[in-house]
N, C-alpha and C positions, 0 to 999 in steps of 0.2 A: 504494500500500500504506500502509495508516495505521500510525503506530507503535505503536498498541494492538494488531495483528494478528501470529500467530507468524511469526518467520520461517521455520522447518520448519512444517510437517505434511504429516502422513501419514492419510489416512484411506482404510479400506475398502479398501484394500488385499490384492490376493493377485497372489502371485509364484511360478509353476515353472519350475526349472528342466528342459531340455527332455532326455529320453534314457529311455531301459529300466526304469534304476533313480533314480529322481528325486527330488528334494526340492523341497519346497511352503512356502512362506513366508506365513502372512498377518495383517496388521495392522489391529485394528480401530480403533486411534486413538492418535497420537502428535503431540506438538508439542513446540517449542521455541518460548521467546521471547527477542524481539531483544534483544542485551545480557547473554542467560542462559548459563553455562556448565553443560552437564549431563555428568556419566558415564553411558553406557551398560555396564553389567555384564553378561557371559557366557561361558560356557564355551566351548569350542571344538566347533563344531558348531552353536551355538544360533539362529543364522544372524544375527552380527554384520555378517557380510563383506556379506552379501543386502542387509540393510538398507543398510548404507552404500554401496552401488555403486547403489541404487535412491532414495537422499537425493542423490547425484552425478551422478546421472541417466547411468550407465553404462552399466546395465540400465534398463529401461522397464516399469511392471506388466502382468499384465495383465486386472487391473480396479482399479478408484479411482483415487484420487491422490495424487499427488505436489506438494510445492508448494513451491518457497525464493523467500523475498523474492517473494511473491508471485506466481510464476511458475508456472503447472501442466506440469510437466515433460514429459506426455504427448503435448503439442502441439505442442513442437519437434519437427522434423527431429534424425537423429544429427548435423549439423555443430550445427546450433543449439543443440543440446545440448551439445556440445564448446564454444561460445563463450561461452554463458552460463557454464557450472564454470570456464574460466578467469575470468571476470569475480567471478563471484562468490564463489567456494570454495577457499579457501587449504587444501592438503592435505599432511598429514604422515605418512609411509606406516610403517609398520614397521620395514625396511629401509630407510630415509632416501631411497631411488631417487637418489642423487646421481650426475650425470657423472662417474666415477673419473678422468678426467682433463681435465676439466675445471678451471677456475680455481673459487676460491670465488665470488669477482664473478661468473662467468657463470652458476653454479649461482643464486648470489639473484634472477640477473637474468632468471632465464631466463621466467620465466610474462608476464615483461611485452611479450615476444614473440608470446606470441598472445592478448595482451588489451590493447589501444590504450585500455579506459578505464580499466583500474590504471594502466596507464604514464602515462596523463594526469594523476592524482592526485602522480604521483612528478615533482619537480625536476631537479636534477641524481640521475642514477641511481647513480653510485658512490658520493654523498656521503650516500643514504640508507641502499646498503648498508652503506657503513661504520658509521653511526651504528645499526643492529638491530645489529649482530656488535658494537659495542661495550656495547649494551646489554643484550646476551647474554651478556656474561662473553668475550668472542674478542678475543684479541688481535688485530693489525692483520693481518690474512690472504687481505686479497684475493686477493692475486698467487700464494698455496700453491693446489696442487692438492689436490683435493677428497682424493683417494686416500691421500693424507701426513697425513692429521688422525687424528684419536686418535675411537674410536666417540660420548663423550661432546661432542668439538668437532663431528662431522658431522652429529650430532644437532639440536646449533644451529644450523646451516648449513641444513636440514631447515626447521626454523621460523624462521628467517629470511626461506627463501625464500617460505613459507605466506604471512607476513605485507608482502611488500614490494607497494605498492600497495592497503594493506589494505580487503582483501576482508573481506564483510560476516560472511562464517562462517567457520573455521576447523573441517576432521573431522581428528580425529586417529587414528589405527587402532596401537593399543598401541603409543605412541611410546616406553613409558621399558620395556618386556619386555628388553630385553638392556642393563639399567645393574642397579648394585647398587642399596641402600637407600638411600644417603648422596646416588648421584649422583643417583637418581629425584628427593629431596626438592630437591636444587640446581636439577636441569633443570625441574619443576614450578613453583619459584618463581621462575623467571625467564618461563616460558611465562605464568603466571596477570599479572606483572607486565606483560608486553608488552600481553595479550589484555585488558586493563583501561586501558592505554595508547592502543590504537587503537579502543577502545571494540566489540571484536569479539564475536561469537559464539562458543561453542565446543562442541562435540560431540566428545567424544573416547570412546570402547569400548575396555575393558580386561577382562581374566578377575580381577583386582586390586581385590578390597573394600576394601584399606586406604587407597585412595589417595580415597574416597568425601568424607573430612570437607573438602577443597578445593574440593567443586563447592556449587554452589548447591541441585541437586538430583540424586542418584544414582535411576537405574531400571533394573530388571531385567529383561533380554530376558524373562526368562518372563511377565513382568508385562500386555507388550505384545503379544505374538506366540502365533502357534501355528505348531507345524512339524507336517507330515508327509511319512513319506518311506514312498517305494513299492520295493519288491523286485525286483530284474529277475522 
């Protein structure tokens, strides 16, 4: 893959979901490039989730392509496709998906478990987590379980673990929707500082205009996509 080349695209894409009453996703042309932080903007419905479980090769189209870091998604197998998103795609869910009782250590550590070439990037593995948490605003929190932290610490625990082993993209799916204003603008500027650190990717979708002036480039699902949905 040349570094001139996106690391996303999307083209020609169409995507249904299967049932009665069904909804139809399709993209005629989408890219990221390496290094580029963009918002994806939408309302709920506008089929953010689509797209992004079809960038993480969750879902499969079915027609066009899909491509990260130069990979056409369509031509893995579902395990190969599980190997590559660990290898490649640090993810930050809404819900943070953290072990509640797990340790923080194991929650950071956890992707490097089923990706032997992130964990090959990482030294000693404690001594990296501690340094993202301390670069994140956390105190020393390995050993606290994930469950005892406070929504705005879990959050960082969340992109900590996205980024440990750093993986070439980072999707984030409306990570700051449950902080206030204050902490959005805190948790934002510690995310763009990491994501500029490890020289990452970043694709993050929010229904949030305001948070547009920290990307590179803001785009609107309507911009890209067409939906249609069928009636039972």
């Amino acid at each position: 893959m040349s570094p001139k080349d996106p690391i996303i695209n999307v083209e020609d894409v169409r995507f249904r979901w299967p049932g009665r009453a069904s909804f139809a996703l399709s993209v005629p042309g989408f890219s990221v490039a390496r290094g580029e932080t963009v918002l994806l903007l939408g309302e709920s419905g506008s089929g953010k989730s689509t797209l992004l479980s079809l960038i993480c090769g969750t879902i499969t189209a079915n027609a066009g392509q899909v491509s990260v870091a130069g990979k056409d998604l369509s031509k893995l197998s579902g395990g190969q496709r599980d190997k590559f998103r660990a290898d490649h795609i640090g993810m930050i869910f809404q819900q943070f998906n953290l072990l509640p009782f797990g340790s923080v250590f194991d929650n950071i550590a956890l992707p490097l478990r089923f990706s032997p070439e992130r964990r090959s990037r990482v030294g000693d593995v404690r001594e990296d987590a501690r340094t993202l948490c301390s670069a994140l605003g956390l105190p020393d929190v390995l050993t606290e379980k994930a469950s005892t932290l406070s929504v705005g610490q879990q959050q960082r625990v969340a992109v900590a673990r996205a980024l440990i082993g750093r993986p070439p993209v980072i999707v984030a799916d409306e990570p700051t929707s449950a902080l206030d204003e204050a902490s959005q603008s805190t948790f934002l500027d510690l995310l763009f500082e990491q994501v500029k650190a490890h020289d990452t990717t970043l694709l993050m979708v929010s229904h949030d205009p305001r948070l547009g002036a920290r990307f590179d480039r803001v785009v609107s699902l309507r911009d890209i996509t067409q939906i249609e949905r069928r009636a039972a």
